[in-house]
C-alpha positions as CSV (number, residue, x, y, z in Angstrom):
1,X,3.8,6.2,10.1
2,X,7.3,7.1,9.2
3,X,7.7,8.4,5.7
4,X,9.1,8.0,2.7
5,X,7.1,4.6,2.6
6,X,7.3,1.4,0.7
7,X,4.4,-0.9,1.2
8,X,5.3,-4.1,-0.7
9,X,1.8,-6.3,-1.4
10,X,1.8,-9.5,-2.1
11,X,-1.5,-10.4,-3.8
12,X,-2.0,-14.0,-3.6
13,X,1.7,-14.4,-5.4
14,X,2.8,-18.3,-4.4
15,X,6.1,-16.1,-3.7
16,X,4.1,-14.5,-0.9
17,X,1.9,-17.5,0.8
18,X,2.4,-19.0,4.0
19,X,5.8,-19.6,4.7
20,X,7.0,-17.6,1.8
21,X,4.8,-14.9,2.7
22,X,6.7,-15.1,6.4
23,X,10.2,-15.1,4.4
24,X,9.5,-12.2,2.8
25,X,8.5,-9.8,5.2
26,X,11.8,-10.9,7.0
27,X,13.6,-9.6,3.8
28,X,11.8,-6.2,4.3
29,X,12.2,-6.0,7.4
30,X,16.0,-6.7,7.0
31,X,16.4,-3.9,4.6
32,X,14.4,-1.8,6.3
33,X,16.8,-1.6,9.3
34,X,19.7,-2.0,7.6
35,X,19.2,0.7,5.4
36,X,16.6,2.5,7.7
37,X,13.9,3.2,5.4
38,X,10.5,2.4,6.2
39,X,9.0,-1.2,4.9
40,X,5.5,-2.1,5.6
41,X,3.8,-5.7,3.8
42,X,0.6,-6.2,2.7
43,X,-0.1,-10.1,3.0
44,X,-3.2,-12.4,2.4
45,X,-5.6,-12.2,5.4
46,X,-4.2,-15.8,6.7
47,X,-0.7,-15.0,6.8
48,X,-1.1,-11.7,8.8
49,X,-1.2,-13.8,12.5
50,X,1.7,-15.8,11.7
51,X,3.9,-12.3,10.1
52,X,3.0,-10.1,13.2
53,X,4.0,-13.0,15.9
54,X,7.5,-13.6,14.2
55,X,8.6,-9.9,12.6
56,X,8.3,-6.6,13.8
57,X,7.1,-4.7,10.7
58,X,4.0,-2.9,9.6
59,X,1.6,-5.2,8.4
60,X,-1.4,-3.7,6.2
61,X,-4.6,-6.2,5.0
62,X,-5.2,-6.0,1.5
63,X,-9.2,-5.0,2.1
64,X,-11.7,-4.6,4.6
65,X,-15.4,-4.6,4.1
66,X,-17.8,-2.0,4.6
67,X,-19.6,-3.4,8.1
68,X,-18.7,-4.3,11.5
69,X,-18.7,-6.8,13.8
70,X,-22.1,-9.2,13.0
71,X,-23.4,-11.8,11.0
72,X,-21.6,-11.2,8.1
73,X,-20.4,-14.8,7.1
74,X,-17.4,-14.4,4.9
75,X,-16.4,-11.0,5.0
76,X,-13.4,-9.8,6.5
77,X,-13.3,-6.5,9.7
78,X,-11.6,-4.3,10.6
79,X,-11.1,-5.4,14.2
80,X,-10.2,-8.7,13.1
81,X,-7.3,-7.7,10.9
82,X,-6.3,-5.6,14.1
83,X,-6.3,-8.4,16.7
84,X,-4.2,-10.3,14.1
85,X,-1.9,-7.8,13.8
86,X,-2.5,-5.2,11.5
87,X,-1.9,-1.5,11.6
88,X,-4.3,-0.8,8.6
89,X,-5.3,-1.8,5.3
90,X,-5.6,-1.3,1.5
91,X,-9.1,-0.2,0.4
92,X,-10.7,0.0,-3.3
93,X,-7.4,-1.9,-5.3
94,X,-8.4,-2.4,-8.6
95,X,-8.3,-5.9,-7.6
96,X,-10.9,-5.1,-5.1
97,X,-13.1,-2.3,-6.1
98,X,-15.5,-0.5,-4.1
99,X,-18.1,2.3,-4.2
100,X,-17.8,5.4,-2.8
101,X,-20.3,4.7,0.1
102,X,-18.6,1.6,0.7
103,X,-15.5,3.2,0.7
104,X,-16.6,6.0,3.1
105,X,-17.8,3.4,5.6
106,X,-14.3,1.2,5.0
107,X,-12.6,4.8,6.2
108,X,-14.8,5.2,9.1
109,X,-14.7,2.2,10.8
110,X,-10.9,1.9,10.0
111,X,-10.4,5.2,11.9
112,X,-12.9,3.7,14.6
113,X,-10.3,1.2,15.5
114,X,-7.0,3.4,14.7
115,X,-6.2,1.8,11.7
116,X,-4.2,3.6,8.9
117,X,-6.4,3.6,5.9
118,X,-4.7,3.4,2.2
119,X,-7.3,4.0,-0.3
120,X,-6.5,2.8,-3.8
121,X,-7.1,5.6,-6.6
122,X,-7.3,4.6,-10.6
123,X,-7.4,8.9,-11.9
124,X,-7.2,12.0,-11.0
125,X,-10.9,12.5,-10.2
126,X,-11.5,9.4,-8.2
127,X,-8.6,10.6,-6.4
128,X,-10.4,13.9,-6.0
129,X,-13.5,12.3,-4.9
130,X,-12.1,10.2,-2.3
131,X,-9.9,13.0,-0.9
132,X,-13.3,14.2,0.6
133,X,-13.5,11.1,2.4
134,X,-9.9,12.2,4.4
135,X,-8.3,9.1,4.7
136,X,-4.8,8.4,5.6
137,X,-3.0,7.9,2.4
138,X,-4.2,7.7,-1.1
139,X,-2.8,5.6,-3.1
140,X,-2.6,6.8,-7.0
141,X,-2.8,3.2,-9.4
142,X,-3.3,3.1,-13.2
143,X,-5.0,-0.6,-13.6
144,X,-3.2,-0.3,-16.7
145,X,0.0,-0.3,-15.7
146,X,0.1,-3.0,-13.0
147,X,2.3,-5.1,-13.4
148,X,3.6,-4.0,-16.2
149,X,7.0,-3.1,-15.3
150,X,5.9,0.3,-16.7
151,X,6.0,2.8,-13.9
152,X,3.5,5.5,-13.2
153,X,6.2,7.7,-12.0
154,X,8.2,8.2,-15.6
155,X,5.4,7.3,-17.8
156,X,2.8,9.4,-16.1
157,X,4.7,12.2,-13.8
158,X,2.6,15.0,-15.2
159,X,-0.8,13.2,-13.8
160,X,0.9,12.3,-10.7
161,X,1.8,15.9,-9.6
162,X,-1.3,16.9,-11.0
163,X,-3.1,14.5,-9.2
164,X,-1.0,15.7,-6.0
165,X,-1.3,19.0,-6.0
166,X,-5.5,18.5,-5.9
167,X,-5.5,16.1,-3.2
168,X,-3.5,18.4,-1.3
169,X,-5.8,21.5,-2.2
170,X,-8.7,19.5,-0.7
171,X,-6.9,17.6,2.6
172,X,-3.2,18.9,3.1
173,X,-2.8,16.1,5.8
174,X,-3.7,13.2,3.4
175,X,-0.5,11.2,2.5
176,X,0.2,10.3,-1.1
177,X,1.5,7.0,-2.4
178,X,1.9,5.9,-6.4
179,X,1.9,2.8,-7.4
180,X,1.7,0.5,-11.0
181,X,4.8,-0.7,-12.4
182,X,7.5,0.2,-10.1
183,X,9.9,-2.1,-10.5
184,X,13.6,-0.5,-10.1
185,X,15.1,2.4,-8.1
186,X,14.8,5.2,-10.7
187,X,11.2,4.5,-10.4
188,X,10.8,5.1,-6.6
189,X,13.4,7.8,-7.3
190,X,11.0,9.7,-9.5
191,X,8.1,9.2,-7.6
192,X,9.9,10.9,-4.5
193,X,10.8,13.6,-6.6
194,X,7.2,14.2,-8.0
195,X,6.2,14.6,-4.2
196,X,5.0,11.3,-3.1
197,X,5.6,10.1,0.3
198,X,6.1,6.9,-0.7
199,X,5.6,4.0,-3.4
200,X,3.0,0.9,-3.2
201,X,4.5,-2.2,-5.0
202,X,3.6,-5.8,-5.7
203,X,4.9,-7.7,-8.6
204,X,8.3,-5.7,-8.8
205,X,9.4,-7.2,-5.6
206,X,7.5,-10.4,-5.0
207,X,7.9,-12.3,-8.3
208,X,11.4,-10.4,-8.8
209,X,14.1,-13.3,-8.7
210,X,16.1,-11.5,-5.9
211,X,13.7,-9.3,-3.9
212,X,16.2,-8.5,-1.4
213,X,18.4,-6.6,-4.0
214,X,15.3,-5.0,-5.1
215,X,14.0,-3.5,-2.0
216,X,18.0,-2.3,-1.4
217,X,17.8,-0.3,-4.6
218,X,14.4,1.5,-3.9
219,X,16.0,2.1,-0.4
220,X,19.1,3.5,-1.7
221,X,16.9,5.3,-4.3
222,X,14.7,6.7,-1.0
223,X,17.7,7.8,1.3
224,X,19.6,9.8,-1.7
């Protein structure tokens, strides 16, 4: 996965459903070449199929649950979100919290089926606790600040290097993301210079009333 990173979610925004959901990731993925940064979107489980058939861009679920393949009526897997075109997935938002053990298992089978696992973070602790799980990135979110238009990254820079530097300490390799708030380039800005590889975003682009102009400034913010 090329870094810096912005992975733009779109929750279950009506700015990011079904055909919008397919417009948008064309905006990111129009930036991202023109401005060769790297974009990746984080749809609604439906839209994944339709994004990945239509747009060459990294696509990440918003969750996976903790099991495998089975009877498990209503739960969304890993290797589904694969064969529909996935290259990994969100796992513990504070949208969509889960245990440690469940967590753990999310990681596992993730890396089973070579899936890039983002594990959401809400302190400095979790953080800490979930770096023993080694996953691919961890993703550092106040709940408190989402979508706020507050950023993490100026409001918070102190926990976010702190939080850093102790992830690091435990697993070097892990990659670091901040999210919560980010909403302009000085934001991403910030958070590249506190040592993040990369932002994770929702509301900031999705609901913003030009998103393409958005995703330009945190790119522009990114390459200088």
């Amino acid at each position: 996965m090329e870094l810096p990173l912005i992975l733009v979610n779109f929750k279950c925004y009506l700015e990011g459903t079904s055909k919008n959901a397919v417009r948008l990731a064309k905006v990111c993925r129009d930036v991202a070449r023109k401005h060769k940064v790297n974009i990746a979107v984080s749809p609604q489980y439906a839209d994944i199929y339709q994004i990945a058939k239509k747009i060459k861009i990294p696509i990440f679920a918003q969750h996976i649950d903790p099991i495998d393949t089975g009877a498990y009526t209503g739960h969304v897997t890993a290797l589904a979100i694969k064969e529909a075109g996935a290259v990994g997935s969100l796992i513990n938002h504070s949208e969509r919290k889960l245990t440690l053990r469940e967590i753990s298992k999310c990681i596992e089978i993730a890396r089973k089926y070579d899936l890039i696992s983002v594990v959401c973070s809400d302190s400095l602790m979790k953080s800490k606790d979930i770096a023993m799980l080694n996953p691919d990135f961890i993703a550092y979110e106040p709940p408190e600040l989402i979508s706020t238009g507050v950023s993490v990254s100026k409001t918070k820079p102190q926990v976010v290097s702190e939080t850093i530097s102790l992830v690091k300490r435990i697993r070097p390799e892990i990659k670091f993301l901040c999210g919560a708030g980010i909403t302009n380039g000085e934001d991403v800005k910030k958070a590249i210079e506190l040592g993040t590889d990369g932002v994770l975003v929702a509301s900031g682009v999705v609901k913003a009333d030009n998103p393409r102009e958005v995703l330009i400034e945190f790119a522009k913010a990114i390459k200088h």
